[in-house]
N, C-alpha and C positions, 0 to 999 in steps of 0.2 A: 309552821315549824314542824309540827307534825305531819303533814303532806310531803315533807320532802326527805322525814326518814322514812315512811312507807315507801314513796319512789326508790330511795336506796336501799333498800331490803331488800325489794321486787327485782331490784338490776342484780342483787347478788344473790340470789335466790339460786341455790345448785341444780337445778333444774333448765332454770333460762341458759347458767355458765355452760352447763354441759349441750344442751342442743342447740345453740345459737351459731356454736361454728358451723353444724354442720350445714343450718338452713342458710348462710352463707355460702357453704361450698357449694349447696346444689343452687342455689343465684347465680353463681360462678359460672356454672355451667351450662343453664339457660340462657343465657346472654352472652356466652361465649363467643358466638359472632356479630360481639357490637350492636346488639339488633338496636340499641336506647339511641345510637346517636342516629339513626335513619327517621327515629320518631321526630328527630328535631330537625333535623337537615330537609329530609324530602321533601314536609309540607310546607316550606320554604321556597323551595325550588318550585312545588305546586304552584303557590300564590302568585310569584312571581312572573310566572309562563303563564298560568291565565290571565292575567293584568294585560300583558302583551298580546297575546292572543286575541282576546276579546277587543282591542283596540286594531287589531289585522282584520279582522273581522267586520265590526262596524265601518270602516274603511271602504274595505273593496267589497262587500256585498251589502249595504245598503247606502251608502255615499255616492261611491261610483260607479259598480257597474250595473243597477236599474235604472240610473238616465240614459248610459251611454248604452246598451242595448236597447234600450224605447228607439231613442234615434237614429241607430243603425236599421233597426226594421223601417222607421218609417223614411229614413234617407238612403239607400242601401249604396248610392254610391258614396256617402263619408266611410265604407268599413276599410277601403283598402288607406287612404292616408291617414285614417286613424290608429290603425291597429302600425304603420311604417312610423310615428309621430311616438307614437308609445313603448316602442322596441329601442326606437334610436332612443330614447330617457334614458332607458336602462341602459342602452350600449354605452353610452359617455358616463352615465354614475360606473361601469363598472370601470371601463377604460380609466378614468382619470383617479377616482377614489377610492380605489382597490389594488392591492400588492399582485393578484392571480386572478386577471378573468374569468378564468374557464375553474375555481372554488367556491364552491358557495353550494345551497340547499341541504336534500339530503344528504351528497354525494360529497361534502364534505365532513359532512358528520361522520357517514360511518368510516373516511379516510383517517379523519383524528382516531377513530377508535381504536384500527387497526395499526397504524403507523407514528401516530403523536401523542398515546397514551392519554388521547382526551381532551389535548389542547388544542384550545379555539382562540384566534388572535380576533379580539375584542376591540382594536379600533375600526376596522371595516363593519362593523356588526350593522349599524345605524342606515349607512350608504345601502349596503345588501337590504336590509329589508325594505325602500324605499326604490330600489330596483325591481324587488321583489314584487311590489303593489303595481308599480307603472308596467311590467310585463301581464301581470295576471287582469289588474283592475280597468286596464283600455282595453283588453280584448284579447290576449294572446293565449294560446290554447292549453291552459295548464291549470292548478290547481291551489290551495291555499297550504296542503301538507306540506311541500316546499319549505318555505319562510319559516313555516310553522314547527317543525320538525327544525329546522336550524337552530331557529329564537329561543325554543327549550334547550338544546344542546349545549348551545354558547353559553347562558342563561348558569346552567348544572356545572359547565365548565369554570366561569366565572366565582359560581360561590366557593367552588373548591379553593378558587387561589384566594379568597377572600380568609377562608374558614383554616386554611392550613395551617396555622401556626397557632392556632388554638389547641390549647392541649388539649382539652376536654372532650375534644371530638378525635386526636389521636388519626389522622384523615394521610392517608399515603397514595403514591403513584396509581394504584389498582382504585382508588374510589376516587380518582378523577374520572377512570373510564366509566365507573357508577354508575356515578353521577350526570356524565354526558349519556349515556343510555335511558334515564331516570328523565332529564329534562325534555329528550326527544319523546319519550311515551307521555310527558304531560301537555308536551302540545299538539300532538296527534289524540288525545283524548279531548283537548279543551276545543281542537277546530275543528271534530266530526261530532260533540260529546257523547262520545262512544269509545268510557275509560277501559271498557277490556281491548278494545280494540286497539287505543293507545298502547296498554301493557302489551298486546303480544306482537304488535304489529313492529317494537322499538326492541323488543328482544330478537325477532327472527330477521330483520333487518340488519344487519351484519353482516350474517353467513347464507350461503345458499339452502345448506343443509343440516341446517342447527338454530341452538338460540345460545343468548347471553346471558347465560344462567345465572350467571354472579348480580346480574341486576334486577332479579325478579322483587324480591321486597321494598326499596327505596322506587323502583316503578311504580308498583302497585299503589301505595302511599298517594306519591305524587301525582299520577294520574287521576284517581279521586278526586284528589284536594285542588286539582286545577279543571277540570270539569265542573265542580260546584263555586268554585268561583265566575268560573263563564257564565253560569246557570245563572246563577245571583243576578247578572245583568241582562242576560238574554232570552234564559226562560231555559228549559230541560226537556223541551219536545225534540225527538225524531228528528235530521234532516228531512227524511227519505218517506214519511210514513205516507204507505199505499196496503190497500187491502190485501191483507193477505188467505192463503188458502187453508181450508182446515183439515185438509186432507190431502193423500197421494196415494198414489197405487203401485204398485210394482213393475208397472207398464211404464211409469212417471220414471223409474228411476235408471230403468233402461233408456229410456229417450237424452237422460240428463246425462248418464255415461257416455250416449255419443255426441251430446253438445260440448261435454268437455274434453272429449277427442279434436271435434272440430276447431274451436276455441285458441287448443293448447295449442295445433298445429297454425294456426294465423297469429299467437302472440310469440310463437319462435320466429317468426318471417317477420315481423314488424319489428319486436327487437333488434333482428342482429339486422335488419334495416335502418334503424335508429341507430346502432352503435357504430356503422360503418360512415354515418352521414354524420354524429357528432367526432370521430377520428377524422374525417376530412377536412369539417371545419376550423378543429383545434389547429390543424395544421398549414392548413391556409392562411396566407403571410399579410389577409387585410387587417386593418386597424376593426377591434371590435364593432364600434359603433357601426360599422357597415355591415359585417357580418349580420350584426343582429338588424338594420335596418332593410337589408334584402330581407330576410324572416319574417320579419314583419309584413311587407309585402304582397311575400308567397301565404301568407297565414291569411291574410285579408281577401287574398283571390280567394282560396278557398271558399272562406266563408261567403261572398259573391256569386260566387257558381252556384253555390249547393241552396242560395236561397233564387236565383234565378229559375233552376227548373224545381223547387219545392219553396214557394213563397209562403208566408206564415211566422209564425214565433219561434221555431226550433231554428236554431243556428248554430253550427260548432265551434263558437269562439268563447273565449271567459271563461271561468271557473265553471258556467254551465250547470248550476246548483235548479237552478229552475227547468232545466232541457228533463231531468228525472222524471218530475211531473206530468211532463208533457208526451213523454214518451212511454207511460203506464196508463195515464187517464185519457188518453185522446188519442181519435184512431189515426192510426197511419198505417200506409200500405208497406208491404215487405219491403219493397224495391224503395221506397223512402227512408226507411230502417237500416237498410243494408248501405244506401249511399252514403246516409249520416255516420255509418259508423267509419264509412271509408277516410269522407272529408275530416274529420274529427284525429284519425292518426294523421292522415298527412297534415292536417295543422299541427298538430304536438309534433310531430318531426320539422317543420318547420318553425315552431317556435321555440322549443329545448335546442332541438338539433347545434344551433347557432350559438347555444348559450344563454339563453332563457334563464332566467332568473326564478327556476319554484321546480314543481318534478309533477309527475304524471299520472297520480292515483285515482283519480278522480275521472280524466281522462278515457283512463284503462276500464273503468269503474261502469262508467257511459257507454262506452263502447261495444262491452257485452251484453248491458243490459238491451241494447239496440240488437244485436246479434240475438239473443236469446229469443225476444221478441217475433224476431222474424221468424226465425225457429218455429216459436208454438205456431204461430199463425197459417205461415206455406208447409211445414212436414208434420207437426204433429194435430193439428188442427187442436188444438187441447181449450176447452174453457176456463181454465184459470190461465192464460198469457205471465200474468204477474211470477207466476213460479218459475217458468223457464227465463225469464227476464232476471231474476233475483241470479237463479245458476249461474247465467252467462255472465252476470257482475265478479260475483267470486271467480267464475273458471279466467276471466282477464287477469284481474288482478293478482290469482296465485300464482299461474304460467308467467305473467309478464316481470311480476317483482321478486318471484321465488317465495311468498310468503302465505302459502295455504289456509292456514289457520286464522291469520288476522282478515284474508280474504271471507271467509264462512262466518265471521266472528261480525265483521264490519257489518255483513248484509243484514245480519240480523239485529245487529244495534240499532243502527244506522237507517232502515228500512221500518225496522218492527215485526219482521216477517220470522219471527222465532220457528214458525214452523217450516219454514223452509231449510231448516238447518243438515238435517241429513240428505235432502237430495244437493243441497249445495255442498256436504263433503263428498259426495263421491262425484261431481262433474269437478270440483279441482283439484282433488288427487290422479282425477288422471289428467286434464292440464296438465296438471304439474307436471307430471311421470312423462308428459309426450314433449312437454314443451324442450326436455331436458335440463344442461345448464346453463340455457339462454337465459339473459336476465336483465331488463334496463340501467339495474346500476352497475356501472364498470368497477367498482370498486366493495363488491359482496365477493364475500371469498366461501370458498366449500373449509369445512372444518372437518379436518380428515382423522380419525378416530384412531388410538392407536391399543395395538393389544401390546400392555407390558407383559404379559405373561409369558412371552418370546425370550424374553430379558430376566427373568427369573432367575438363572444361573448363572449369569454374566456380573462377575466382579465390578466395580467402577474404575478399579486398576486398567482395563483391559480398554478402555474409553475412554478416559481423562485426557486433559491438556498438559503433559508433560513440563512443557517449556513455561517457568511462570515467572511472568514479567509484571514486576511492583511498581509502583509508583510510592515515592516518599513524600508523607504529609508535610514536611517544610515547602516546598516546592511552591512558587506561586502558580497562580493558572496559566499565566503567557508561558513560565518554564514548561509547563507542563503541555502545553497546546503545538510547544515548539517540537516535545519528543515525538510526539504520533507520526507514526508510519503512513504514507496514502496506501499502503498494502492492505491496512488494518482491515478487519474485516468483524470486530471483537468493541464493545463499547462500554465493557465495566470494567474494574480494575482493582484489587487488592491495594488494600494503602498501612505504611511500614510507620511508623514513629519509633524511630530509634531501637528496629528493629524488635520492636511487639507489632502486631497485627491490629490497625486501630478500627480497620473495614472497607469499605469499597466506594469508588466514586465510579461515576458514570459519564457518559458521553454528556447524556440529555441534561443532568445535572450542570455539567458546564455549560450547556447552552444556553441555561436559565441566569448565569451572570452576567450583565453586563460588559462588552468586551471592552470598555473604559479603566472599569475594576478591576482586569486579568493581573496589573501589576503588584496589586495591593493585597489581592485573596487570597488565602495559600488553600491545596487541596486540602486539608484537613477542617476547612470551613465546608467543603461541599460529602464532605466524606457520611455517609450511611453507616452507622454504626452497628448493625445487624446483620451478622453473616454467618449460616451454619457450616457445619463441619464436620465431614465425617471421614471413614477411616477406609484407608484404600481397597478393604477388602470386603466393601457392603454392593448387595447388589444392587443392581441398575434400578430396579422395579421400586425398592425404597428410595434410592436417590429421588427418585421423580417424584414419588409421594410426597417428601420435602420440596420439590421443587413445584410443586403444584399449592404449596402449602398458603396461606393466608399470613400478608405482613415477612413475606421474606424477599432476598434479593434473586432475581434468575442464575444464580450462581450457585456451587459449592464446593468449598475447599477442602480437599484430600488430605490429610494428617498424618503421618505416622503415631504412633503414642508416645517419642520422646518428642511430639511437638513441632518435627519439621511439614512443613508444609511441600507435597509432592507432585499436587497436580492441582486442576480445575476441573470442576463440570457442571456442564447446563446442559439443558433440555434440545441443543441441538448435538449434543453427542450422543443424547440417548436414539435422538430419531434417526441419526446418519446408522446408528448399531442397527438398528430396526430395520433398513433400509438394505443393507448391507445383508442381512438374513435374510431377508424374504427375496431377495434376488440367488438366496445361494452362495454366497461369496465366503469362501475359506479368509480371507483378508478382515483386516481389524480399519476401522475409521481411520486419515491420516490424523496425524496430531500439529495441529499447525500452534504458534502458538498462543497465550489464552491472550492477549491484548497487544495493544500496539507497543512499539519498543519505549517504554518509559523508562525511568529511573530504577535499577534492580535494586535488591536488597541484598 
């Protein structure tokens, strides 16, 4: 009894009353960006993607493909019906159990990101990664990032739609796309385990010329947490680990700036040779499974030829995780280096090209390391090979996928070759710098920077959507699906209840109802209750500042101060103003209007 009026003494104590709000407020303000729910969310996503991962894993590198390479060397003519046997799998899983052939891998991931706000359709997932194995695991020339980088993606996508309607996590449209960034870094960590290299390799992955900054913390998490779950079952050594150098000279690093001149300028040729051969065949009117069943073919000649005049162990087919070894610790002559690295693209153009089912890091990865290789040996005669070998991994990999950093980042994880790290940044920045914005994946976008400080004096009056077309929250969805204009060009919408302002509905929103339900839903079940507001005469520069804001809608509505609403803006009025200046144009953006012709108020 007495214990518990000391407690209450203690609680009223004017001391605790008076500084407790404030250690409250400064709580507040530490965790201001949610950071608590990423502690619970990512290592979720972690566990999950290593789970998968490590099951991709034990699969196609020790299940299947060390017997199926033993018996390709010692049988060399089963490579070409083999690797034609193992394409066509994948051409009929993707053909028949798949909505989009030609979606899937990386290259769908970073599409969601940009285009689908992070959504990944979860019934193909199972079929894709089993396309996935039978492309990479009989032979075809590609890599496990692929699958692996999907599996997390879908995986982050997935919990999102799982988690959203829990309040406690308070989870909106922008931490889907997180979270999809968050799962691709944990399975690019868990399948090279090399978690920085997951983290930066899934941020710069996106853009050409940037990263995805908003997902640096739930990456970071996640990639950890599903690296040490692989670990748990597989063990925490190196892929890649080959002796490295303890030293460089200044001579080193000149040699390394022209290898990644050399480098840059053959992964721009091979790119937009890959991207012209995978446009040809998207567009070519055969049924997949033949697409991919020639591919398979041309990928197995390959690999035929190149062990015809070089017989031995190194072959360019498979994931190729043991060709590393083979090509740092065992001699081989230039002209074998330099053919391998030949045979090795045209297999990956021959087996992506078509539709291949994974993506090409590993590939690219091999490729310079062979180049580099050749490198020390015929021009710089250098006794450490192994260093120019490391560069020429990076200078591929940054040139060919635009991602520099995870490229220097990988070698050194990945390899062990910590010291090789500054002569591997400057061979692929300039890669990078020569390759230009050539880039294997057709769907990285350049992130173009913009100066508001143009817009500084520029009212939002003088920018806005004049014309503002409402939608009324009674309205069902089919009423409402019927008003849209095919002009539209505008995908959010102001929504009226009896004329108060209740908030906004979206395109993508409606998508997400079933179109059985349209009769029954009215907008006001899909309506976004959060929508700022500001006053016609705020400049452009603060507009975007809200419109960049955390937990807002890309919108904002123009007010007068008795309340009437005068206009719209979003963030593509700000840019066409931007656009409009820096060309010099006395003229003002047109104003078309802010959505399709709905229900006015």
């Amino acid at each position: 009894m007495n214990e518990q009026r000391g407690w209450r003494s203690l609680l009223r104590h004017p001391l605790l009353r008076k500084y407790a709000p404030l250690v409250h407020e400064d709580l507040t303000a530490v965790y201001a960006r949610d950071l608590q729910k990423w502690l619970i969310i990512a290592p979720i996503i972690g566990v999950i993607t290593g789970l998968v991962i490590t099951a991709i894993v034990v699969i196609i590198l020790q299940k299947m493909w060390p017997p199926i390479l033993h018996y390709y060397i010692a049988h060399h003519w089963s490579i070409v019906p083999g690797l034609v046997v193992g394409c066509l799998i994948a051409g009929l899983i993707m053909q028949f159990l798949t909505p989009n052939v030609d979606e899937h891998s990386t290259e769908e991931i970073i599409r969601s990101y940009h285009e689908h706000q992070g959504h990944i359709n979860m019934r193909p997932f199972l079929p894709k990664l089993i396309a996935a194995i039978a492309t990479v695991g009989i032979g075809g020339s590609a890599a496990l990032e692929g699958p692996s980088i999907y599996s997390g993606g879908a995986i982050g996508s997935w919990i999102w739609a799982r988690f959203r309607n829990l309040r406690r996590f308070r989870l909106d449209d922008r931490d889907r796309r997180i979270m999809l960034i968050c799962g691709a870094a944990a399975g690019m960590s868990a399948v090279f385990r090399a978690p920085l290299t997951g983290i930066v390799f899934a941020l710069e992955m996106p853009y050409k010329d940037d990263l995805a900054h908003e997902a640096l913390l739930p990456s970071l998490i996640a990639s950890v947490v599903s690296f040490m779950t692989l670990s748990s079952f597989l063990g925490s050594a190196p892929l890649f680990n080959f002796a490295t150098a303890s030293s460089f000279t200044r001579k080193d690093l000149l040699w390394c700036a022209l290898l990644g001149l050399i480098i840059g300028l053959l992964a721009m040729v091979f790119v937009i040779t890959f991207r012209r051969a995978r446009s040809f065949c998207v567009q070519l009117g055969w049924p997949h499974w033949l697409k991919m069943s020639l591919g398979g073919l041309l990928t197995g000649l390959c690999g035929l030829l190149f062990l015809h005049f070089y017989s031995g162990n190194l072959v360019p087919l498979g994931p190729n995780y043991e060709a590393v070894g083979l090509i740092l610790n065992h001699a081989h002559s230039s002209i074998e280096l330099l053919w391998f690295g030949v045979f090795k693209l045209a297999a990956t153009v021959f087996t992506l090209g078509v539709g291949g089912v994974s993506a090409m890091f590993v590939p690219l990865f091999l490729t310079g390391g062979a180049f580099g290789m050749a490198f020390a040996q015929s021009v710089v005669h250098s006794p450490a090979p192994t260093l120019y070998a490391a560069v020429g991994m990076a200078c591929f990999i940054s040139a060919g996928y635009k991602t520099p950093l995870a490229a220097v980042v990988f070698v050194a994880e990945a390899t062990g070759g910590h010291a090789f790290i500054i002569p591997a940044l400057i061979g692929a920045a300039v890669a990078y710098a020569v390759s230009g914005d050539a880039s294997a994946s057709g769907d990285q976008r350049l992130h173009e920077a913009v100066r508001v400080t143009e817009l500084s004096a520029l009212p939002v009056s003088e920018i806005m959507h004049t014309q503002v077309i409402s939608v009324s929250a009674g309205l069902t969805l089919r009423e409402f699906a019927a008003t849209l204009s095919p002009q539209n060009r505008h995908d959010i919408f102001p929504v009226f209840d009896r004329g108060k302002l209740l908030g906004t509905c979206s395109l993508w929103a409606l998508s997400q109802v079933d179109p059985e339900k349209w009769s029954t839903t009215h907008v006001r079940n899909i309506t976004r209750r959060r929508v700022q507001q500001v006053a016609p005469d705020t400049d452009a520069m603060e507009a975007l500042r809200l419109l960049l804001a955390k937990d807002t809608e890309p919108l904002l509505l123009a007010v007068q101060t008795s309340g009437k609403i005068v206009g719209i803006v979003t963030k593509t009025n700000i840019l066409q103003a931007l656009k409009l200046r820096r060309q010099g144009s006395a003229g003002l953006p047109d104003r078309p209007p802010a959505s399709a012709e709905g229900t006015g108020t």
